[in-house]
C-alpha positions in Angstrom: 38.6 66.7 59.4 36.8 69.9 58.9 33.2 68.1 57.6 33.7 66.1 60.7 34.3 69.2 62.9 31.3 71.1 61.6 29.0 68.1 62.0 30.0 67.6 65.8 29.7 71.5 66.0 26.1 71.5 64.5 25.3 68.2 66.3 26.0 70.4 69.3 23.7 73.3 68.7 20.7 70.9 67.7 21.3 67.8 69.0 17.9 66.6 67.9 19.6 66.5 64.8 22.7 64.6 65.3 21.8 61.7 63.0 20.9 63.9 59.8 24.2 65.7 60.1 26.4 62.6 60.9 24.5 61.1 57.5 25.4 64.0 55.6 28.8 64.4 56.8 29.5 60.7 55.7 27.9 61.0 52.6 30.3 64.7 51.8 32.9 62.5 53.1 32.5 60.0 50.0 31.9 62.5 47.5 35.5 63.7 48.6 37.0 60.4 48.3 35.8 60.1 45.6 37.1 63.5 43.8 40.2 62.3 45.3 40.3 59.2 43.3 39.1 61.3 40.1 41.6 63.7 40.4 44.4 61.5 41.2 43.4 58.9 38.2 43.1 62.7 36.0 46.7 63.7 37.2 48.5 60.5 37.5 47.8 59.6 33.8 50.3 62.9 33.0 54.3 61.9 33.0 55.7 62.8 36.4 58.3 65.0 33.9 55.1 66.7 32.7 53.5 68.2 35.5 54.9 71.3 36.2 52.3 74.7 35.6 52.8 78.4 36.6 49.8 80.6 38.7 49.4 83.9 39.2 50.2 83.3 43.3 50.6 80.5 45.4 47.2 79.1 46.1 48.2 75.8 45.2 50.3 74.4 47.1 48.2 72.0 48.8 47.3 70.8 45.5 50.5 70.6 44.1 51.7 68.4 47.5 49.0 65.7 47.0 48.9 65.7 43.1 52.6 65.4 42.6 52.8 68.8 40.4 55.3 71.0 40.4 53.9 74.8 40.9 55.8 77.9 40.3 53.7 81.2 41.1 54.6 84.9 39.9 53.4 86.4 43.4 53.4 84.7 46.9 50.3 83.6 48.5 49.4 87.6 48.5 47.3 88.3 45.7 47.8 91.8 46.0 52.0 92.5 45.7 52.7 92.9 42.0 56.1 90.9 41.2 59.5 93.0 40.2 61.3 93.0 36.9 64.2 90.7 38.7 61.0 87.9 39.7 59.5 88.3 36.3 62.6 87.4 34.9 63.7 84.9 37.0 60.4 82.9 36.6 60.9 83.0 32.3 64.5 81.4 33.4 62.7 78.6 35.3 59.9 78.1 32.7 62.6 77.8 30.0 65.1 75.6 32.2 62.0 73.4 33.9 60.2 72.8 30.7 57.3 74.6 32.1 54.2 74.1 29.6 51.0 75.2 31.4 50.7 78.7 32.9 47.3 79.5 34.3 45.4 82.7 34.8 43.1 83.1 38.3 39.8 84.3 38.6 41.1 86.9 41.2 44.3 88.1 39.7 44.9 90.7 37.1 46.5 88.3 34.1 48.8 90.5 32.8 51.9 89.2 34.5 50.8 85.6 33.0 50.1 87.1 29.4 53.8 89.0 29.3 55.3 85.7 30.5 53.7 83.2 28.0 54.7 85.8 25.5 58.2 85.5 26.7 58.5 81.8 27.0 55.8 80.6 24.3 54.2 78.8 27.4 50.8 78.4 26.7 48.1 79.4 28.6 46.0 76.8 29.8 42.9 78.6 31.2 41.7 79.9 34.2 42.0 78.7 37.4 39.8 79.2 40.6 41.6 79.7 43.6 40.5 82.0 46.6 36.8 82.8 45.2 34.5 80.4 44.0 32.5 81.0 40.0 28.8 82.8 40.3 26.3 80.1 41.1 25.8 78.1 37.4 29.7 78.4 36.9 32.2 76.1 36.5 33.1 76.6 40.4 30.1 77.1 41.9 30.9 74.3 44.7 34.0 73.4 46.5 33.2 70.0 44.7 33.1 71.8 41.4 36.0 74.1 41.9 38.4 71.1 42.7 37.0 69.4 39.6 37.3 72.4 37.4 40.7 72.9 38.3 41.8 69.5 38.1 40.4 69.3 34.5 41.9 72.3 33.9 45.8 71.6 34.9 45.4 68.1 33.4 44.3 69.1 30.1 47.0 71.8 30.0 49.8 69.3 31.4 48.5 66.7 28.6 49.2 68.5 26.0 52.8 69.2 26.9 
């Protein structure tokens, strides 16, 4: 919807170059399909029982909707509230109860709250995560594209192994 939007909305400032943008758009469209596919093939290859991960907040919850994973978080989607005793604790219960495995660190958080609790729980940590921010250009997540693919990679590595 949104590459579709920004192509009518740039066909609509320079219509002279309608065609070129409707080309790309179709041509981002398929590269999205297919990280789609990639990422469900990636994901749907881990037991259903197995794909459950813990982030630093909730910036995943798209994700975890269309993959099938079960996400906890240690803050909301606010990056910025730190999370009480009381949450900290309650999150260890669920890791312990839920079987959690994978706990991931964010390339905007501070991973502090993540290290305590994979002390904690023996959880491992299974890498870091790009969430609101995208990697410098040459990173791992320089692109949308990339980010999703990183991430993806990422959760499904971690998942695999628990």
């Amino acid at each position: 919807l949104y590459v579709k939007a920004i192509a009518g909305g740039l066909s609509e400032a320079a219509p002279a170059q309608t065609e070129a943008f409707a080309r790309n758009a179709a041509a981002y469209d398929a590269t999205l399909a297919a990280l789609d596919a990639e990422i469900r093939a990636a994901i749907g290859a881990i037991p259903r029982a197995q794909r459950r991960l813990l982030t630093t907040h909730d910036a995943f919850r798209y994700f975890a909707e269309a993959y099938e994973v079960d996400v906890l978080a240690v803050r909301g989607v606010s990056a910025d509230s730190e999370p009480s005793a009381r949450q900290i604790a309650a999150l260890i219960r669920q890791i312990r109860q839920g079987n959690v495995k994978a706990l991931f660190m964010e390339n905007i958080s501070d991973p502090r709250a993540i290290q305590r609790i994979s002390a904690e729980t023996g959880a491992r940590i299974g890498g870091k995560l790009y969430s609101d921010a995208l990697s410098e250009a040459g990173g791992p997540a320089a692109t949308y594209v990339d980010m999703m693919r990183h991430n993806a990679r990422q959760i499904a590595g971690a998942m695999a192994q628990g």
